[in-house]
Rosetta silent file (secondary structure, phi, psi, omega in degrees, C-alpha in Angstrom):
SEQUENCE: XXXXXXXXXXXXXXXXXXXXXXXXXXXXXXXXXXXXXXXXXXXXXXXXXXXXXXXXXXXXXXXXXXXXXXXXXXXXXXXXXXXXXXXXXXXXXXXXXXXXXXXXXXXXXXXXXXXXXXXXXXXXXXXXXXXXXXXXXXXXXXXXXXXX
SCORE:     score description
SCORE:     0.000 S_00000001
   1 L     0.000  -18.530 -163.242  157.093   31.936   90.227 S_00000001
   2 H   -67.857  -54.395 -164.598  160.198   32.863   91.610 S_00000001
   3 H   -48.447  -37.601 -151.957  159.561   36.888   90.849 S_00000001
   4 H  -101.848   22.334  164.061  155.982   36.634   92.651 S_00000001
   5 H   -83.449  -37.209  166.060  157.736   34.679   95.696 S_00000001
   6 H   -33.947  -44.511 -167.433  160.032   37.555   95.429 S_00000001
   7 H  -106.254  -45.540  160.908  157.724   40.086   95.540 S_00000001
   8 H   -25.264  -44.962 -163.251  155.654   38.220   98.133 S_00000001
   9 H  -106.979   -9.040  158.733  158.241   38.338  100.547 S_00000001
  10 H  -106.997    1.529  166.059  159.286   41.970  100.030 S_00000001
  11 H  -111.103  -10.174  133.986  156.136   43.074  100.590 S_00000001
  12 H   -31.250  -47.037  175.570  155.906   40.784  104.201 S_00000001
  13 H   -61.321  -55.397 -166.812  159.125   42.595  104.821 S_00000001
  14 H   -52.200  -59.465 -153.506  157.595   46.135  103.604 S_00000001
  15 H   -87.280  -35.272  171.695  153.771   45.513  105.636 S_00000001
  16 H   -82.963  -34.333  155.480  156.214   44.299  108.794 S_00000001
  17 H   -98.049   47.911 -172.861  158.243   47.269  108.738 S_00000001
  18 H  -130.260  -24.887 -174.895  155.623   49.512  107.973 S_00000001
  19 H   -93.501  -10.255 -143.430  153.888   47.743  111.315 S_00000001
  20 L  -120.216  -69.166 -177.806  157.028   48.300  113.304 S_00000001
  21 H   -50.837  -85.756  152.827  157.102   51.719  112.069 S_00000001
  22 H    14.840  -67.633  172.544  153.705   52.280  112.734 S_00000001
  23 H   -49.571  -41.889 -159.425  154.448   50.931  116.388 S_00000001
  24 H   -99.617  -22.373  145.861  157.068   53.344  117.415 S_00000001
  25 H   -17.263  -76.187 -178.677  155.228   55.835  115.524 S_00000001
  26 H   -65.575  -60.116  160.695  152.505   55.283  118.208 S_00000001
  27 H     4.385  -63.392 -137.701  155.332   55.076  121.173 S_00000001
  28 H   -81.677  -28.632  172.198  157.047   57.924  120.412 S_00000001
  29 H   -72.093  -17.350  149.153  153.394   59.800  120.394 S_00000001
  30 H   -25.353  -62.581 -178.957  152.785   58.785  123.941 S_00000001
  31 H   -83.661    8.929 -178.127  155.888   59.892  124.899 S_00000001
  32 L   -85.795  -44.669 -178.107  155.312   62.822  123.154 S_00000001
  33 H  -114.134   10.463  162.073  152.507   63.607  125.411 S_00000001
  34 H   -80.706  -30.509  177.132  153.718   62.269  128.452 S_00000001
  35 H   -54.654  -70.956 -175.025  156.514   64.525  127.703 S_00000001
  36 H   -61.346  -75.243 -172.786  154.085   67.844  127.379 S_00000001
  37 H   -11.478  -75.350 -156.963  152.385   66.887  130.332 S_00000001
  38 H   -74.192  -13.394  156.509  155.045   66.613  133.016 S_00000001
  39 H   -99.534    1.404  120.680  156.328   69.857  131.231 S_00000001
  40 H    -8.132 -100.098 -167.167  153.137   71.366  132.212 S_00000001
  41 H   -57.444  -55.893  158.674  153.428   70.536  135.539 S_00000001
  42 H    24.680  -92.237  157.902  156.586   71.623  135.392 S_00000001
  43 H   -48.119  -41.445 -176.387  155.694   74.788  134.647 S_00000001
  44 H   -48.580  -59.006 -147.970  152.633   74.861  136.760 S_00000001
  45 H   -60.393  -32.772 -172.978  155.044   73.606  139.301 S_00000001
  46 H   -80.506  -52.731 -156.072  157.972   76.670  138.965 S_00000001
  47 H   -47.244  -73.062 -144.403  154.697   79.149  138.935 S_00000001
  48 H   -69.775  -17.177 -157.201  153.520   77.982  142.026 S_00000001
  49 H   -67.081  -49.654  176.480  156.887   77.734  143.521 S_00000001
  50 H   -69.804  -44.896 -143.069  157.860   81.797  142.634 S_00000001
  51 H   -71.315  -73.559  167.836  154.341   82.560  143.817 S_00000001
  52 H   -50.541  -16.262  159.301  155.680   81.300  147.298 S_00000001
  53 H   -59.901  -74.771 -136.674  159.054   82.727  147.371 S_00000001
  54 H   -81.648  -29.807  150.001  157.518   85.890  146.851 S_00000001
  55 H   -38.677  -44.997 -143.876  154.487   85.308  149.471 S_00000001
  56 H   -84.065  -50.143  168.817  157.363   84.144  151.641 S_00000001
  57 H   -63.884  -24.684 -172.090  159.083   87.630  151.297 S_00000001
  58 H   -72.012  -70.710  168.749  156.105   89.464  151.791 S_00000001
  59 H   -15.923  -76.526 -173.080  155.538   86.904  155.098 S_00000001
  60 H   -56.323  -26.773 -163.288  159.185   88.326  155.949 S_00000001
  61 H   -99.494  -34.955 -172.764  158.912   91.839  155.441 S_00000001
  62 H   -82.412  -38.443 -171.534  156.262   91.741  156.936 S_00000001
  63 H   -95.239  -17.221 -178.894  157.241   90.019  160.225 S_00000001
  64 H   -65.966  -57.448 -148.278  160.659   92.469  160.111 S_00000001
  65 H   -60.737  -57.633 -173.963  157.859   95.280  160.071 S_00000001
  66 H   -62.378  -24.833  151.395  155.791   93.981  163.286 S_00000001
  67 H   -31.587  -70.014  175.217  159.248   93.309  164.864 S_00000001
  68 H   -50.787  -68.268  160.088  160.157   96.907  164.402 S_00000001
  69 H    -1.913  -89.087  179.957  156.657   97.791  166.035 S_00000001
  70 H   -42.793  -36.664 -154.727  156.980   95.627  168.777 S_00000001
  71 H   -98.752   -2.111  155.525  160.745   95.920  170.211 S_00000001
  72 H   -91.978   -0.057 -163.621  159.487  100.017  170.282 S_00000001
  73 H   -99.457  -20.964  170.299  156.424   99.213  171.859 S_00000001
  74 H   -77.450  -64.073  176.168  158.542   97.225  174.424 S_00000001
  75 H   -41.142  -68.285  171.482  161.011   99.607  174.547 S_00000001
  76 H   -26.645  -65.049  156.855  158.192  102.275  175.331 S_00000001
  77 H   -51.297  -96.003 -102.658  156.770  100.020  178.112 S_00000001
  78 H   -88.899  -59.484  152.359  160.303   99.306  179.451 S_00000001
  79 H   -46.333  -65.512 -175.936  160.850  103.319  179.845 S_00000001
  80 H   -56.895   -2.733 -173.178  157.378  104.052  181.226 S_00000001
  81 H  -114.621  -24.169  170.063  157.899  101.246  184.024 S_00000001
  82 H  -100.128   14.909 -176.895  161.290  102.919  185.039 S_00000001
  83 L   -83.688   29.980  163.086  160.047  106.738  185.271 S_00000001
  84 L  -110.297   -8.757 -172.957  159.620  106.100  189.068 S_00000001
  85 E   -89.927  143.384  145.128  163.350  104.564  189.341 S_00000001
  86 E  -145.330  161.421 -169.407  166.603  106.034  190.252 S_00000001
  87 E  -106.423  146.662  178.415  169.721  104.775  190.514 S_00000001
  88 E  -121.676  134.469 -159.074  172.130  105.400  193.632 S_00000001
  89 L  -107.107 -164.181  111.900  175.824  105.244  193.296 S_00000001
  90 L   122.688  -38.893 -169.899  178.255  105.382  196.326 S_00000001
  91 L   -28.246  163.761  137.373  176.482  102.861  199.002 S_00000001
  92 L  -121.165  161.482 -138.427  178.488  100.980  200.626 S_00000001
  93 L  -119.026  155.292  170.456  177.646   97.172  199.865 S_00000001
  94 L  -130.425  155.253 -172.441  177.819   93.676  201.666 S_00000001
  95 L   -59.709  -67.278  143.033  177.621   90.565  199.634 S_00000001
  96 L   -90.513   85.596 -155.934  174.297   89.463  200.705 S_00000001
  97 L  -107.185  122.164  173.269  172.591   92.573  201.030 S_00000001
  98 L   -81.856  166.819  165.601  168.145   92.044  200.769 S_00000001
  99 H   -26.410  -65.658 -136.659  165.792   94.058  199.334 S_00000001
 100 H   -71.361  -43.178 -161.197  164.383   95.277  202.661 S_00000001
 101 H   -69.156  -30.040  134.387  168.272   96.404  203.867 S_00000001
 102 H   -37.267  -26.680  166.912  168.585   98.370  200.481 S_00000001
 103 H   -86.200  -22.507  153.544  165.896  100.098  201.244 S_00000001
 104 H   -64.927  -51.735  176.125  167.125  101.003  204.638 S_00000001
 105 H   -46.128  -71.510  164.480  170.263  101.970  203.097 S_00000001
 106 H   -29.392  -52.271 -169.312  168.425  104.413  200.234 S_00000001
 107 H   -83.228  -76.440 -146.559  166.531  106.111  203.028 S_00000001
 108 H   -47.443  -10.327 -167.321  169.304  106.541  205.358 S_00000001
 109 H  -104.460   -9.963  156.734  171.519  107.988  203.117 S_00000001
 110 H   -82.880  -19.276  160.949  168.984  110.349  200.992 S_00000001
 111 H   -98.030    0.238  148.309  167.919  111.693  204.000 S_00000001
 112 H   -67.912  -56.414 -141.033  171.044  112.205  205.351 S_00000001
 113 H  -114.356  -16.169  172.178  172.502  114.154  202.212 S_00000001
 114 L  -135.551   67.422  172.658  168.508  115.735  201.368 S_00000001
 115 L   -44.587    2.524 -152.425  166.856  116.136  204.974 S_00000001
 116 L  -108.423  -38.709 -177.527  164.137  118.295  203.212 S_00000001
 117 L   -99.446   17.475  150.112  162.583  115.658  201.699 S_00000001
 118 L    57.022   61.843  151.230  161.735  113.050  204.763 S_00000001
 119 L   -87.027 -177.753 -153.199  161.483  109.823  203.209 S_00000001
 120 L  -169.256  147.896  179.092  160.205  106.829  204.506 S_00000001
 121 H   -30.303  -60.488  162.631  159.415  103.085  203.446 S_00000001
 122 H   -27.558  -34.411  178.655  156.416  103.872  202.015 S_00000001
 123 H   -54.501  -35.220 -152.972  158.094  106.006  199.265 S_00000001
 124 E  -114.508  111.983 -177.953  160.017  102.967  198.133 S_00000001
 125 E   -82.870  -19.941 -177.972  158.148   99.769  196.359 S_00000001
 126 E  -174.037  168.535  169.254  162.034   97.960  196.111 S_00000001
 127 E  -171.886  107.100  176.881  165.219   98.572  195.903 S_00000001
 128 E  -111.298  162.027  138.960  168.400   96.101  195.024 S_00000001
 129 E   -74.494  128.023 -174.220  171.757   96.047  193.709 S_00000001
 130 L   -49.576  134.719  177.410  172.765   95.976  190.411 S_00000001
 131 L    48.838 -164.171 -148.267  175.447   93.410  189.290 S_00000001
 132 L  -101.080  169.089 -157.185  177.681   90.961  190.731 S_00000001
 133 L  -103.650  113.823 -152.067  179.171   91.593  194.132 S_00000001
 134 E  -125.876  145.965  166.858  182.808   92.622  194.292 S_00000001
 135 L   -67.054  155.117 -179.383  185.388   93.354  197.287 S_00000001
 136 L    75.939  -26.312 -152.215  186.059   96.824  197.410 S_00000001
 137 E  -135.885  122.349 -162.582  183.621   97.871  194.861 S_00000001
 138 L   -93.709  115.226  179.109  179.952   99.769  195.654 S_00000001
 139 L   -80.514  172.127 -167.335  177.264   98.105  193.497 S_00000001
 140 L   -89.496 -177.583  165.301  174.729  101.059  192.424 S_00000001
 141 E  -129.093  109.670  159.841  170.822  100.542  193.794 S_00000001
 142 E   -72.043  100.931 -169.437  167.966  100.557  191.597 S_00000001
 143 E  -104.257  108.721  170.444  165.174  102.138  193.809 S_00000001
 144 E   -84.008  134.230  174.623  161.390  102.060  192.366 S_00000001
 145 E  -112.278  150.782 -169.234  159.788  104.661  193.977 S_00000001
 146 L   -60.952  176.792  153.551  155.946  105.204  194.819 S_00000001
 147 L  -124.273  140.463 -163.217  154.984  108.001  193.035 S_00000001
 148 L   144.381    0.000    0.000  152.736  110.614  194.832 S_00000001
């Protein structure tokens, strides 16, 4: 009686850690696939990630290119809007000097030093001085001129 209490109670022991096993058995295969999953996305997750760096670079390379484009296409404009300008050196300057009295200035003194060529207000759409205003020191005049 003893032997089949004996045996009774190692095989309670045996069928509970055989149930136990069993359990973490089942656990560990959960976490086994909880595991693959999330390294899935993971992966998924790095894929999509590189995909967008290198979109991103493209993006950049791309906006460097239309940059380049643009600041010559500016540039281009920014020439073609001065071929009627010249600049005059020499004037002499007053501190608060206006458009219109720059423009008096320009014609008297080109048609003082080139009497051949008669200009007149009309010739001239503006004309100002260039930088800050100094004692002593003749700012130049940027003159747009009609053209015609």
């Amino acid at each position: 009686m003893m032997r089949e209490l004996i045996k009774e109670m190692k095989d309670e022991l045996l069928k509970s850690v055989i149930h136990k096993i069993e359990t973490l058995e089942g656990s560990i295969f959960e976490k086994q696939q909880v595991n693959d999953k999330l390294a899935n996305d993971v992966k998924r997750l790095e894929e999509k990630l590189n995909n967008e760096k290198e979109e991103k670079q493209q993006l950049k390379m791309e906006m460097t290119k239309q940059q380049l484009i643009h600041d010559e296409k500016l540039n281009e404009l920014e020439q073609y809007s001065r071929r009627n300008n010249i600049r005059l050196s020499g004037c002499v300057d007053k501190e608060r000097e206006t458009a219109e009295e720059s423009v008096n200035i320009v014609l008297k003194t080109l048609n003082a030093k080139m009497p051949t060529i008669k200009l007149v207000k009309e010739d001239i759409d503006i004309a100002h001085r260039v930088g800050k205003f100094e004692q002593n020191k003749h700012r130049q005049i940027i003159v747009d001129c009609n053209p015609g």
